[in-house]
mmCIF file of the N, C-alpha and C atoms, coordinates in Angstrom:
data_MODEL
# 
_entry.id   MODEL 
# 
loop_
_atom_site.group_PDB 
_atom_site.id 
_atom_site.type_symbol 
_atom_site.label_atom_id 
_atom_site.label_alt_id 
_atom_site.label_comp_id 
_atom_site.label_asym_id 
_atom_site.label_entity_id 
_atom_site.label_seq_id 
_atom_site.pdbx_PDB_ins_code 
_atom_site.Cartn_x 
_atom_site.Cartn_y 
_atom_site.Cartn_z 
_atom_site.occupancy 
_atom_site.B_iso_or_equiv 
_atom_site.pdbx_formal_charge 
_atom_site.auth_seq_id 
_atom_site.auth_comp_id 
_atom_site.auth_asym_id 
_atom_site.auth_atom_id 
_atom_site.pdbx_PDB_model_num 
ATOM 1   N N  . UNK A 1 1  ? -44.690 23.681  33.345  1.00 0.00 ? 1  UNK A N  1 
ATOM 2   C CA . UNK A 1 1  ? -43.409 23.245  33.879  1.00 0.00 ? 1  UNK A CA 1 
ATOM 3   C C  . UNK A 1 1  ? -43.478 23.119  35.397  1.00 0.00 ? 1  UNK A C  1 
ATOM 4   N N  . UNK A 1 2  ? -44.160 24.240  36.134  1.00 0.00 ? 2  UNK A N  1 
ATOM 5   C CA . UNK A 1 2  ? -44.344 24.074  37.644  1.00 0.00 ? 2  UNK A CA 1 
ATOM 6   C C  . UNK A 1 2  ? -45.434 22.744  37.527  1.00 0.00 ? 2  UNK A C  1 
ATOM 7   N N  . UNK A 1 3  ? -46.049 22.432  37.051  1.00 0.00 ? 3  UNK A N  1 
ATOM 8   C CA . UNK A 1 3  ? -46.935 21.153  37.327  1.00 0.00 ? 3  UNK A CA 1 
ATOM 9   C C  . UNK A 1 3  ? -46.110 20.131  37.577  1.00 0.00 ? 3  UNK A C  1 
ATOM 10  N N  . UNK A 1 4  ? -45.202 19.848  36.856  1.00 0.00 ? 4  UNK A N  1 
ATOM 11  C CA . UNK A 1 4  ? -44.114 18.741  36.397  1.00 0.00 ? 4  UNK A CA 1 
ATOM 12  C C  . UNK A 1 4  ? -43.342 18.576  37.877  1.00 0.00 ? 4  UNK A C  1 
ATOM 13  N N  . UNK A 1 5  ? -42.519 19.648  38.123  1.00 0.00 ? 5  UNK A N  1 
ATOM 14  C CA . UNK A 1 5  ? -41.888 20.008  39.274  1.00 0.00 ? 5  UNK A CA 1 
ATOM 15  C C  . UNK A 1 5  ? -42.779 19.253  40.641  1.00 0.00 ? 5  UNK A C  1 
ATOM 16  N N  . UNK A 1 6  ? -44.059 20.090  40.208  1.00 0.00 ? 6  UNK A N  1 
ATOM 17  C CA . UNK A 1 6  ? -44.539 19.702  41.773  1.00 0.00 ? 6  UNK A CA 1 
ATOM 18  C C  . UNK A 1 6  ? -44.890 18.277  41.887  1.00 0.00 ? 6  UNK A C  1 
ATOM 19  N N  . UNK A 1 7  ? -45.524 17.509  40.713  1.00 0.00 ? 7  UNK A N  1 
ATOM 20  C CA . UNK A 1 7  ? -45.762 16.098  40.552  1.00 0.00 ? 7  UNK A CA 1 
ATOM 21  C C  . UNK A 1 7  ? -44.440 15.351  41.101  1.00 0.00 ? 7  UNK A C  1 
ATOM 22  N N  . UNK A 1 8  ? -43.441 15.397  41.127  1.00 0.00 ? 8  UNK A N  1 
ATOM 23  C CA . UNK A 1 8  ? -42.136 14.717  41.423  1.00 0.00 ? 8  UNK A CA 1 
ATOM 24  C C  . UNK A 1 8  ? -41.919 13.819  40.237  1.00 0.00 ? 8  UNK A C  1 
ATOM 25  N N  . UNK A 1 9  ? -42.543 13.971  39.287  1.00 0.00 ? 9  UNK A N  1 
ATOM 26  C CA . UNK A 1 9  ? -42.328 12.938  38.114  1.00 0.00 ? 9  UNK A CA 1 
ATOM 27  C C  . UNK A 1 9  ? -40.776 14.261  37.356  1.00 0.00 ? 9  UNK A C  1 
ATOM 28  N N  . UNK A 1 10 ? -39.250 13.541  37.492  1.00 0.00 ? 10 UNK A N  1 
ATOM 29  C CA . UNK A 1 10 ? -38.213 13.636  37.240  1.00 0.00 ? 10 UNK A CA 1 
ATOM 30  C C  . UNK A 1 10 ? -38.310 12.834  35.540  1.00 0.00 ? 10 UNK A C  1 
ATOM 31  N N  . UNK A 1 11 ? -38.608 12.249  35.927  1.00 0.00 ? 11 UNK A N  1 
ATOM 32  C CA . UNK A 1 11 ? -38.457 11.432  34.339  1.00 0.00 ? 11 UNK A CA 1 
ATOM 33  C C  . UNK A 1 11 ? -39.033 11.924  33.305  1.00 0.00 ? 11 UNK A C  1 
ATOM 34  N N  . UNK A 1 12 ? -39.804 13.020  33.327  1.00 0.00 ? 12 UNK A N  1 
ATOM 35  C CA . UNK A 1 12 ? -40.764 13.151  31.941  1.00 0.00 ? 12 UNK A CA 1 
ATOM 36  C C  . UNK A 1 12 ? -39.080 14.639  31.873  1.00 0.00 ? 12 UNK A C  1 
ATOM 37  N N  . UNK A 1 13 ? -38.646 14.602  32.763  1.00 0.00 ? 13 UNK A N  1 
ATOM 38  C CA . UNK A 1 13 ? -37.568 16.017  32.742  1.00 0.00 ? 13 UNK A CA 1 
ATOM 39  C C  . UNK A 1 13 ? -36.316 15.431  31.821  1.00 0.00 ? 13 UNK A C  1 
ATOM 40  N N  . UNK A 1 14 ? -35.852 14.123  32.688  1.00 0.00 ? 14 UNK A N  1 
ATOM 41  C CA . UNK A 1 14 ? -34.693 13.247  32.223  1.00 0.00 ? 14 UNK A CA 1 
ATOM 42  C C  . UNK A 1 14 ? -34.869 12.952  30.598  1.00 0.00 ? 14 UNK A C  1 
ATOM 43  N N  . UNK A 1 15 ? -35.974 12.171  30.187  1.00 0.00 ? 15 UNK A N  1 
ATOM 44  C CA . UNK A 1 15 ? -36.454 11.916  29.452  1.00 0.00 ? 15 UNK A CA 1 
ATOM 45  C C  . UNK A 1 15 ? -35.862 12.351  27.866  1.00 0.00 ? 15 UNK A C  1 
ATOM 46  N N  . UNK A 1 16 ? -36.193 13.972  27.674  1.00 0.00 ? 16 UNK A N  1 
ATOM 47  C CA . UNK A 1 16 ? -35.666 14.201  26.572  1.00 0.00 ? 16 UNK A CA 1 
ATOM 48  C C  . UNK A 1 16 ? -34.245 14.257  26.477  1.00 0.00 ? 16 UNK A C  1 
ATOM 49  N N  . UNK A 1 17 ? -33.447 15.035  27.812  1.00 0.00 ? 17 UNK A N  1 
ATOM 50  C CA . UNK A 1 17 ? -32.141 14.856  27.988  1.00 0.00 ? 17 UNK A CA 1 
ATOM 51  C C  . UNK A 1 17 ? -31.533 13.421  27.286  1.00 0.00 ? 17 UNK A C  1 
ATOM 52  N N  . UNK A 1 18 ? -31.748 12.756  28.119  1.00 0.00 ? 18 UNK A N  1 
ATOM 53  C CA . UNK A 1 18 ? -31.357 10.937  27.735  1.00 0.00 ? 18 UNK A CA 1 
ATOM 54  C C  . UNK A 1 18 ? -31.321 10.404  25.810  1.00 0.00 ? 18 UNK A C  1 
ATOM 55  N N  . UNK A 1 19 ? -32.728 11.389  25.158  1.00 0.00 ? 19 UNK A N  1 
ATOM 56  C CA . UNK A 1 19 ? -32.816 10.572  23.952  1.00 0.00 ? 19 UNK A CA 1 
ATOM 57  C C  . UNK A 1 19 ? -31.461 12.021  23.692  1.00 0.00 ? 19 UNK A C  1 
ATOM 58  N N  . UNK A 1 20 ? -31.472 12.685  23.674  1.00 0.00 ? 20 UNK A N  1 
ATOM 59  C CA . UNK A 1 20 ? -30.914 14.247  22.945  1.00 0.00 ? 20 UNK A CA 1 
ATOM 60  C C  . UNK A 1 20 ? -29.139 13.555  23.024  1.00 0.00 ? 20 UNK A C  1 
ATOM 61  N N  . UNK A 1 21 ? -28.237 12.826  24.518  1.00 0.00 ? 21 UNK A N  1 
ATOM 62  C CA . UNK A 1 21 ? -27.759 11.786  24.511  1.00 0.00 ? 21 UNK A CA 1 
ATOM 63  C C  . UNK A 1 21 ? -27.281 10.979  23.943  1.00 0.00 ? 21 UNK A C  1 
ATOM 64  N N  . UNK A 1 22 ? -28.519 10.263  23.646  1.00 0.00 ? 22 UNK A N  1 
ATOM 65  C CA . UNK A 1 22 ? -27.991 8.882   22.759  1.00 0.00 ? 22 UNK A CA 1 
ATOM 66  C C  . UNK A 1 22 ? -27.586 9.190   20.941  1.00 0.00 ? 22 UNK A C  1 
ATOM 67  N N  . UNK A 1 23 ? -28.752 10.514  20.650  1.00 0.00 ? 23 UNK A N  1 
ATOM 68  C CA . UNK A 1 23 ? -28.683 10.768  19.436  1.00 0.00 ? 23 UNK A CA 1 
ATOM 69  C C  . UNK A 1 23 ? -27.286 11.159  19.172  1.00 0.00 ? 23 UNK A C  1 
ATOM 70  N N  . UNK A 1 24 ? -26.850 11.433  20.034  1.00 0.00 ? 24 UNK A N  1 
ATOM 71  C CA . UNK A 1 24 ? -24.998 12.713  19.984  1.00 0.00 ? 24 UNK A CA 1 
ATOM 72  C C  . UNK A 1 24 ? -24.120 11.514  19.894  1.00 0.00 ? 24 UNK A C  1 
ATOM 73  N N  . UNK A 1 25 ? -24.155 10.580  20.840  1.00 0.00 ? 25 UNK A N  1 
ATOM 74  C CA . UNK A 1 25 ? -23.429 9.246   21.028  1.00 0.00 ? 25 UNK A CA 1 
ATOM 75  C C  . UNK A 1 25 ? -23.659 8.506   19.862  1.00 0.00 ? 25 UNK A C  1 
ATOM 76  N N  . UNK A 1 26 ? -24.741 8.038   19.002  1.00 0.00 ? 26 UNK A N  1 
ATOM 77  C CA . UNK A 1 26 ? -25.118 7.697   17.365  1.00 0.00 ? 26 UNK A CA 1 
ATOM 78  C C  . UNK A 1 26 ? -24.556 8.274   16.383  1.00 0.00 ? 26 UNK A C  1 
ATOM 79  N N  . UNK A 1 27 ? -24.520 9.892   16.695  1.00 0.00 ? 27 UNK A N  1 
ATOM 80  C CA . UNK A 1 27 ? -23.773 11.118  15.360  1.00 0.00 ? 27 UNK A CA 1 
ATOM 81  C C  . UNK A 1 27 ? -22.549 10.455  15.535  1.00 0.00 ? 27 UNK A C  1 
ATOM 82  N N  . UNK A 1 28 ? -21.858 10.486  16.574  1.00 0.00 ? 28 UNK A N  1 
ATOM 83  C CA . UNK A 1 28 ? -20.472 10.477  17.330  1.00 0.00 ? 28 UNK A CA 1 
ATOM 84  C C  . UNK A 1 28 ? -20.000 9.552   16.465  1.00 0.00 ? 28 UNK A C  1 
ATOM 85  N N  . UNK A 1 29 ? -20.711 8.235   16.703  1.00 0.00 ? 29 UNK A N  1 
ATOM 86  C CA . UNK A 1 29 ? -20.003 6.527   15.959  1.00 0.00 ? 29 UNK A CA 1 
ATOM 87  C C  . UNK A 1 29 ? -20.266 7.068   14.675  1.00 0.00 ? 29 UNK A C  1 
ATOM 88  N N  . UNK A 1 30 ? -21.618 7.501   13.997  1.00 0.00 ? 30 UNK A N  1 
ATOM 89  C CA . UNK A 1 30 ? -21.111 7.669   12.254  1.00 0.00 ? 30 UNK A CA 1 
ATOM 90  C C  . UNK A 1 30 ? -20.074 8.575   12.215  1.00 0.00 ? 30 UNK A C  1 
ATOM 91  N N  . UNK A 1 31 ? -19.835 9.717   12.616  1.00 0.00 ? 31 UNK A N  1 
ATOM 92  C CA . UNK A 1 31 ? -18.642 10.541  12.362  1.00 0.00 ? 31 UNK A CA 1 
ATOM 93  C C  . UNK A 1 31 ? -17.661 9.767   12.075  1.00 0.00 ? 31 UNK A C  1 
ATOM 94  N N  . UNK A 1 32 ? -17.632 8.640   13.327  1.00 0.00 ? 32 UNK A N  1 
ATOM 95  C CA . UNK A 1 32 ? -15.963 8.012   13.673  1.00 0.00 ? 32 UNK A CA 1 
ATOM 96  C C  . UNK A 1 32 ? -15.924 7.041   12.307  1.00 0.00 ? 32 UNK A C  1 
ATOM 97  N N  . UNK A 1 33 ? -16.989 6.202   12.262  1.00 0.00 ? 33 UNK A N  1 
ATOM 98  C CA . UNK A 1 33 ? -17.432 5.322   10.868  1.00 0.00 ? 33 UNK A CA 1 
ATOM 99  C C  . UNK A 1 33 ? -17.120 5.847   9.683   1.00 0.00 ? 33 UNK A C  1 
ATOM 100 N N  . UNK A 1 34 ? -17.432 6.932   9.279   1.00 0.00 ? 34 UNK A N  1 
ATOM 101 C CA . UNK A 1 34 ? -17.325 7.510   8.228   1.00 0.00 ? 34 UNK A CA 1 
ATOM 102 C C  . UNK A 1 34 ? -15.747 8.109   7.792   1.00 0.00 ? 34 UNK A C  1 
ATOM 103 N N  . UNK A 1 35 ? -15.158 8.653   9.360   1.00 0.00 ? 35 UNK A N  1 
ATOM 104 C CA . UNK A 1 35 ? -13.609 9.251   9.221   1.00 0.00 ? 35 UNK A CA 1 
ATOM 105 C C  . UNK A 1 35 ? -13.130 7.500   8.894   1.00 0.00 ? 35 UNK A C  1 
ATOM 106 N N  . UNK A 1 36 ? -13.396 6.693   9.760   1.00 0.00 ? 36 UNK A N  1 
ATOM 107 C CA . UNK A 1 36 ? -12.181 5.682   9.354   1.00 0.00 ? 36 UNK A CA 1 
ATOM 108 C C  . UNK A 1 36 ? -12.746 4.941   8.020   1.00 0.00 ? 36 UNK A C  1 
ATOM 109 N N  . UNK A 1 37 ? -13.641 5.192   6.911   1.00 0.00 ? 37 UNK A N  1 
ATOM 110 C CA . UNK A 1 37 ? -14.104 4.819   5.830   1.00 0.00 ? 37 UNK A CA 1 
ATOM 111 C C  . UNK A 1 37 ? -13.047 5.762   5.036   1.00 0.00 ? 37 UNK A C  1 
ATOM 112 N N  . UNK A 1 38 ? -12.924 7.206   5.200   1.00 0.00 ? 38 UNK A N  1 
ATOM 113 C CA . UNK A 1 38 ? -12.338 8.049   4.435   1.00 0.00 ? 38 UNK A CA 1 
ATOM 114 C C  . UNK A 1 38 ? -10.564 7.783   4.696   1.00 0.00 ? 38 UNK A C  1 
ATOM 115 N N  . UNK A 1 39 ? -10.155 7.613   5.938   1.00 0.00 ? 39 UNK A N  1 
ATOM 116 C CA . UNK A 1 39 ? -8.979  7.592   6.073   1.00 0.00 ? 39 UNK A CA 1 
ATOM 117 C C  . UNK A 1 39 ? -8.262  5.956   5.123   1.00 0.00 ? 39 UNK A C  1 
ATOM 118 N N  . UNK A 1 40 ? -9.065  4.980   5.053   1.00 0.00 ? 40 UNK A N  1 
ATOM 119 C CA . UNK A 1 40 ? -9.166  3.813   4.687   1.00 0.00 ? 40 UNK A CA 1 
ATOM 120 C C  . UNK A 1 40 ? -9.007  4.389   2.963   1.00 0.00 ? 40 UNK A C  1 
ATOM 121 N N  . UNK A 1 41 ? -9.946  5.009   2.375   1.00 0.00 ? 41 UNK A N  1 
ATOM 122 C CA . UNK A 1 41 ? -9.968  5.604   1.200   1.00 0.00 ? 41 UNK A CA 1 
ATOM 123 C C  . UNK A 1 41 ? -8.732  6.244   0.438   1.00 0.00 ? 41 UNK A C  1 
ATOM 124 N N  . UNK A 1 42 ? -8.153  7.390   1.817   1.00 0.00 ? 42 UNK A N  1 
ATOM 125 C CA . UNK A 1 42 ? -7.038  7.855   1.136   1.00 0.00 ? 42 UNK A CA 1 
ATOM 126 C C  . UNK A 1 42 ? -6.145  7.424   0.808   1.00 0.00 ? 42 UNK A C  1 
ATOM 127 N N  . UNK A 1 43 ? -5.905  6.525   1.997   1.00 0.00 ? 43 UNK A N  1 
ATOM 128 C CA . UNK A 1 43 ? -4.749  5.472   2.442   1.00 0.00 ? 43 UNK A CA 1 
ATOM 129 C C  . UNK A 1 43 ? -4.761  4.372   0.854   1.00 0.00 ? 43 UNK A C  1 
ATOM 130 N N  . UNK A 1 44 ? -5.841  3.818   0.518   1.00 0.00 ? 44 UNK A N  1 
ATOM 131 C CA . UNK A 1 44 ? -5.891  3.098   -0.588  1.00 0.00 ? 44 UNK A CA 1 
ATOM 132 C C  . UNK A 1 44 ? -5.282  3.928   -1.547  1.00 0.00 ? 44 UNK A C  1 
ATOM 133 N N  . UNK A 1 45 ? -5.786  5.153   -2.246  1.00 0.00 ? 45 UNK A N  1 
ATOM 134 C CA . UNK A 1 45 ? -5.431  6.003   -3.042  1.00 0.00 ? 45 UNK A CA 1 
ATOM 135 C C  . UNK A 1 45 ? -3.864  6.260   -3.198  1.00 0.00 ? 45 UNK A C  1 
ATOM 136 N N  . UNK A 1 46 ? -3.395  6.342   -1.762  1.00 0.00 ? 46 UNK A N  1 
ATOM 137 C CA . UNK A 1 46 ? -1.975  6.653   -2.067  1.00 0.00 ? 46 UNK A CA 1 
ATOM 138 C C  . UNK A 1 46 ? -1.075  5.720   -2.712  1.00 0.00 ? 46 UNK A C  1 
ATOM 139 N N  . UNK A 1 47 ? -1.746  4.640   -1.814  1.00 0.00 ? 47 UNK A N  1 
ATOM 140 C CA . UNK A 1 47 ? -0.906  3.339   -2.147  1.00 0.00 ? 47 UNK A CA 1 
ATOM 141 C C  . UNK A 1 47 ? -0.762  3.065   -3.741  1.00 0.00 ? 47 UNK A C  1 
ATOM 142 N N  . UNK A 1 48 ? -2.244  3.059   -4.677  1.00 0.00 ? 48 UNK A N  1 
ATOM 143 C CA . UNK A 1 48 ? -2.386  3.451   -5.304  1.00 0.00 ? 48 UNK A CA 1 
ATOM 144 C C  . UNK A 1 48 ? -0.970  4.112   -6.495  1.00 0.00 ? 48 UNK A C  1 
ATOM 145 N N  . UNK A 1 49 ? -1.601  5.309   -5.950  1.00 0.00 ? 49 UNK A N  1 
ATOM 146 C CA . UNK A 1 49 ? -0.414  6.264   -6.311  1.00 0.00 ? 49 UNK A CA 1 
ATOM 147 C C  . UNK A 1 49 ? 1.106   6.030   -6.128  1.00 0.00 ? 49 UNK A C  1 
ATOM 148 N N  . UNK A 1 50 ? 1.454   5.528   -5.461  1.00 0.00 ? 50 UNK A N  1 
ATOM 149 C CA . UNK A 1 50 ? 2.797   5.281   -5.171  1.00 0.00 ? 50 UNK A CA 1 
ATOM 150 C C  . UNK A 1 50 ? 3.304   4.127   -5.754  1.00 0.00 ? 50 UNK A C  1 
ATOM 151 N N  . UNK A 1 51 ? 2.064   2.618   -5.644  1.00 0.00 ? 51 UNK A N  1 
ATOM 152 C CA . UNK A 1 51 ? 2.786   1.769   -6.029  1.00 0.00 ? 51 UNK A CA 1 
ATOM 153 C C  . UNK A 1 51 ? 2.595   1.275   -7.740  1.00 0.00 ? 51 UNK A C  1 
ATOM 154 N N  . UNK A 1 52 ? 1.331   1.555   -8.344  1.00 0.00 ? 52 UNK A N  1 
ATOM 155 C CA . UNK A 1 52 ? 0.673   1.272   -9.259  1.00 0.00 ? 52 UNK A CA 1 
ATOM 156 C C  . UNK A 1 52 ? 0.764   1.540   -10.292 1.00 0.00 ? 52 UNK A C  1 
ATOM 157 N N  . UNK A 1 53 ? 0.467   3.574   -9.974  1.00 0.00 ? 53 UNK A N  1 
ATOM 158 C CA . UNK A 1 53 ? 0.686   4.252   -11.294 1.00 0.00 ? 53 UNK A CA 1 
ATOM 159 C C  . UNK A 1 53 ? 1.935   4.450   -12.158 1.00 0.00 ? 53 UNK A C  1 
ATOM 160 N N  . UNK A 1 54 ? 2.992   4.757   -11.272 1.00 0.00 ? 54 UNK A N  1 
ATOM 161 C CA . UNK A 1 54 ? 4.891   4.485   -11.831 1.00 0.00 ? 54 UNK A CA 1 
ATOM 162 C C  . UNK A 1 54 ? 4.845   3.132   -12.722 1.00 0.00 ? 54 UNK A C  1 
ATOM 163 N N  . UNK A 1 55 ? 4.404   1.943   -11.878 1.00 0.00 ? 55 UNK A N  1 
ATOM 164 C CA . UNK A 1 55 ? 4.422   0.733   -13.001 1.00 0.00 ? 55 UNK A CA 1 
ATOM 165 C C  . UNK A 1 55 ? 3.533   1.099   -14.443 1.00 0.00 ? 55 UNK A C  1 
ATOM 166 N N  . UNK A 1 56 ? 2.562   1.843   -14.312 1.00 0.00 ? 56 UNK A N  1 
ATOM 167 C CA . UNK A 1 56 ? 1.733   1.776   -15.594 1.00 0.00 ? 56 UNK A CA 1 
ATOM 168 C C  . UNK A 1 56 ? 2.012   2.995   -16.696 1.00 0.00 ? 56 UNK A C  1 
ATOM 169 N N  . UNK A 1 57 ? 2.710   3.546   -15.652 1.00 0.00 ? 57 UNK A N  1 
ATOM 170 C CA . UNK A 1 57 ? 3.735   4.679   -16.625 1.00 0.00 ? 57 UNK A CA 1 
ATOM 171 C C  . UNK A 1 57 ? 4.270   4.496   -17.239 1.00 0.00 ? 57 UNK A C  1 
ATOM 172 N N  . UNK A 1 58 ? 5.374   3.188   -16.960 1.00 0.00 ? 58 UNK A N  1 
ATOM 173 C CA . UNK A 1 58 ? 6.731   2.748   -17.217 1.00 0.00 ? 58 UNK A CA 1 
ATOM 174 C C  . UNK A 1 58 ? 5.735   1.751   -18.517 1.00 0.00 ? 58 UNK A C  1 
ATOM 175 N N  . UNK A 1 59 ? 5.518   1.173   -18.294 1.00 0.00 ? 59 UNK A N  1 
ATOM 176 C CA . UNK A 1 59 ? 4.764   -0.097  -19.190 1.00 0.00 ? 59 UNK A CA 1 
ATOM 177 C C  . UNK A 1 59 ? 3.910   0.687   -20.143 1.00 0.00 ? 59 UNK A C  1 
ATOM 178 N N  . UNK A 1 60 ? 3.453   1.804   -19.984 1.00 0.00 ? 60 UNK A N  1 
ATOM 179 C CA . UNK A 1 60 ? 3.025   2.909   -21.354 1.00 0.00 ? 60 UNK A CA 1 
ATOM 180 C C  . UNK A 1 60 ? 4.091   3.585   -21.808 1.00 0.00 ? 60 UNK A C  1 
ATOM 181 N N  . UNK A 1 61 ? 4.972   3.797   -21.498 1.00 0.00 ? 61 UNK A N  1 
ATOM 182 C CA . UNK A 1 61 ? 6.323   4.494   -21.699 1.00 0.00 ? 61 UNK A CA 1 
ATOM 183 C C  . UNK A 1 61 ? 6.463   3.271   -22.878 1.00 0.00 ? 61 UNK A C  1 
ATOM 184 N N  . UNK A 1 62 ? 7.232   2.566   -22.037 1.00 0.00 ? 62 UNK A N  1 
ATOM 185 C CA . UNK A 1 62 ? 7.197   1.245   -23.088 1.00 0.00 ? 62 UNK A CA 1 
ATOM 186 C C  . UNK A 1 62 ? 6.977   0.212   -24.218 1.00 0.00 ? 62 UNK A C  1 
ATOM 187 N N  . UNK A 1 63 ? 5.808   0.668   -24.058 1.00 0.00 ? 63 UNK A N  1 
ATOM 188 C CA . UNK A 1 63 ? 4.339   0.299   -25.283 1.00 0.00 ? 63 UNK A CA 1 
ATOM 189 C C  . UNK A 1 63 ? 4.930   1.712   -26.239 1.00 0.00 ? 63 UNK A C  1 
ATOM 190 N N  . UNK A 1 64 ? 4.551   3.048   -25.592 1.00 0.00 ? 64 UNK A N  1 
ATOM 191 C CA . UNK A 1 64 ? 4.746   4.030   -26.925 1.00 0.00 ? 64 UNK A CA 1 
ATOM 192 C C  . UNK A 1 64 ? 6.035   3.761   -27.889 1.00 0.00 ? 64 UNK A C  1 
ATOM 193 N N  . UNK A 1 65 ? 7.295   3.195   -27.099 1.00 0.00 ? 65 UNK A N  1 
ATOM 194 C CA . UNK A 1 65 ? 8.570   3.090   -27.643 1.00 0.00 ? 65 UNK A CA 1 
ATOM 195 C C  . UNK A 1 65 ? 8.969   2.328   -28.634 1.00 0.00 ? 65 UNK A C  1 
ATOM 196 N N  . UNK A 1 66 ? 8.339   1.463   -28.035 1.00 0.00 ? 66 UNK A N  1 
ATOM 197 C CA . UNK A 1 66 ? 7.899   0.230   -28.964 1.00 0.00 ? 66 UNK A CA 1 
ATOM 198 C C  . UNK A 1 66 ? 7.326   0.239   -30.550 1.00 0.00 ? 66 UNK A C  1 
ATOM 199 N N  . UNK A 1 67 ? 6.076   1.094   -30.106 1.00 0.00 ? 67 UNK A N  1 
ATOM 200 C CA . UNK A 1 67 ? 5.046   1.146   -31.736 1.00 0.00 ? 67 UNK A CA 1 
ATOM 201 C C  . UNK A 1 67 ? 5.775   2.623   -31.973 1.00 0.00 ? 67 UNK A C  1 
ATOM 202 N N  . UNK A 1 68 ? 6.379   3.413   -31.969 1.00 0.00 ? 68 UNK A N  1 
ATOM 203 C CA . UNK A 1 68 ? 7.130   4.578   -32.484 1.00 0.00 ? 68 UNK A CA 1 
ATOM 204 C C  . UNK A 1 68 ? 8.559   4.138   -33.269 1.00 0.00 ? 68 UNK A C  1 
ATOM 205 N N  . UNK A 1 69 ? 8.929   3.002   -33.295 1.00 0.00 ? 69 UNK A N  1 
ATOM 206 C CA . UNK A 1 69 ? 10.403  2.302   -33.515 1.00 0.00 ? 69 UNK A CA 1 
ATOM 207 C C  . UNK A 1 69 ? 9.931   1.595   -34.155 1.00 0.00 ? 69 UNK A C  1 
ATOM 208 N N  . UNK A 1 70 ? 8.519   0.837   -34.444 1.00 0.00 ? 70 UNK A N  1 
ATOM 209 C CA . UNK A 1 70 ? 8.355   -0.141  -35.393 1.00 0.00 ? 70 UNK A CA 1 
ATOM 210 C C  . UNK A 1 70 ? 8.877   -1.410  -34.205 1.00 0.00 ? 70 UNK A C  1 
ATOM 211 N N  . UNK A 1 71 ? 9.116   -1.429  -33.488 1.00 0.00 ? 71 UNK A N  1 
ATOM 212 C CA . UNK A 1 71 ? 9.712   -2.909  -32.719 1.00 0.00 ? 71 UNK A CA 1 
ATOM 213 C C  . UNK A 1 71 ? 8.299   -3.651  -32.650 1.00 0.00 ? 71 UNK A C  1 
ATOM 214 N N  . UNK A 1 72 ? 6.648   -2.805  -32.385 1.00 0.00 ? 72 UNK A N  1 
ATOM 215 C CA . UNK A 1 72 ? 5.763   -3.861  -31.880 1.00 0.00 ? 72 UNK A CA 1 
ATOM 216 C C  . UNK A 1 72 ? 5.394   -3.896  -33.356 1.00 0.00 ? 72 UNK A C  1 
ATOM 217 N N  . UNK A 1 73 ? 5.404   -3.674  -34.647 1.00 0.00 ? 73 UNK A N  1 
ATOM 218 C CA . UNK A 1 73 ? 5.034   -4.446  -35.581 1.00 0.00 ? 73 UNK A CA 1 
ATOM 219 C C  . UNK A 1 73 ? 6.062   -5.349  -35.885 1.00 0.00 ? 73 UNK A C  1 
ATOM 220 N N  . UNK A 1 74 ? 6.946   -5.755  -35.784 1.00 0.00 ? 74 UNK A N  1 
ATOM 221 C CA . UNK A 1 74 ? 7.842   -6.678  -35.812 1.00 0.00 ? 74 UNK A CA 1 
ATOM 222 C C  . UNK A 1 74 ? 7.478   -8.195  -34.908 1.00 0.00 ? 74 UNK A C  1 
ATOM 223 N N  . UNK A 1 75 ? 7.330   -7.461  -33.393 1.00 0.00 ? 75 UNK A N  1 
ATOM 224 C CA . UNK A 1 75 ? 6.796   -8.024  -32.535 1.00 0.00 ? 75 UNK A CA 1 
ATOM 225 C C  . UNK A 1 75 ? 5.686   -9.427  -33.054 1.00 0.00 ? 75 UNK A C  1 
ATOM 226 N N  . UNK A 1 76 ? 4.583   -8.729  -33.402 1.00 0.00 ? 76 UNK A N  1 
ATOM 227 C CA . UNK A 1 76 ? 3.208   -9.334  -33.823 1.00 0.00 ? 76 UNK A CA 1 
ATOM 228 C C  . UNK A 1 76 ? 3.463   -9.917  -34.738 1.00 0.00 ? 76 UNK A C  1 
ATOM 229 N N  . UNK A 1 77 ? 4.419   -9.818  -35.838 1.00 0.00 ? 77 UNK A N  1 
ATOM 230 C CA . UNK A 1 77 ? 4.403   -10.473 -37.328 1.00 0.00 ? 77 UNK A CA 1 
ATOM 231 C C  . UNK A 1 77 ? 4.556   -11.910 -36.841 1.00 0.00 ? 77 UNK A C  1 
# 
């Protein structure tokens, strides 16, 4: 390490600093990549949930009422 020092060569010092750096700044963007992949995810899910599943409830609700009453063999004849 005193060799380094006394050479005045700074850069073989900078060097790992700089890559150690860029690697944190790389983690950083997938983190951010990945949160707005997941937030994108939930966000779908809810919507999902809120707008989708009630309709397919209602329309199985429906269907059961139907073939329990005899209305969907009537239906089909």
């Amino acid at each position: 390490m005193n060799e380094v020092r006394n050479s005045g060569d700074v850069w073989s010092l900078v060097k790992p600093a700089a890559g150690l750096l860029v690697l944190g700044v790389i983690g950083l963007a997938l983190v951010g990549v990945f949160m707005g992949i997941t937030s994108a995810l939930i966000s779908f899910a809810s919507w999902v949930a809120i707008r989708v599943l009630p309709i397919l409830a209602v329309g199985a609700l429906f269907y059961w009422i139907a073939r329990e009453t005899g209305l969907l063999a009537k239906l089909r004849r």
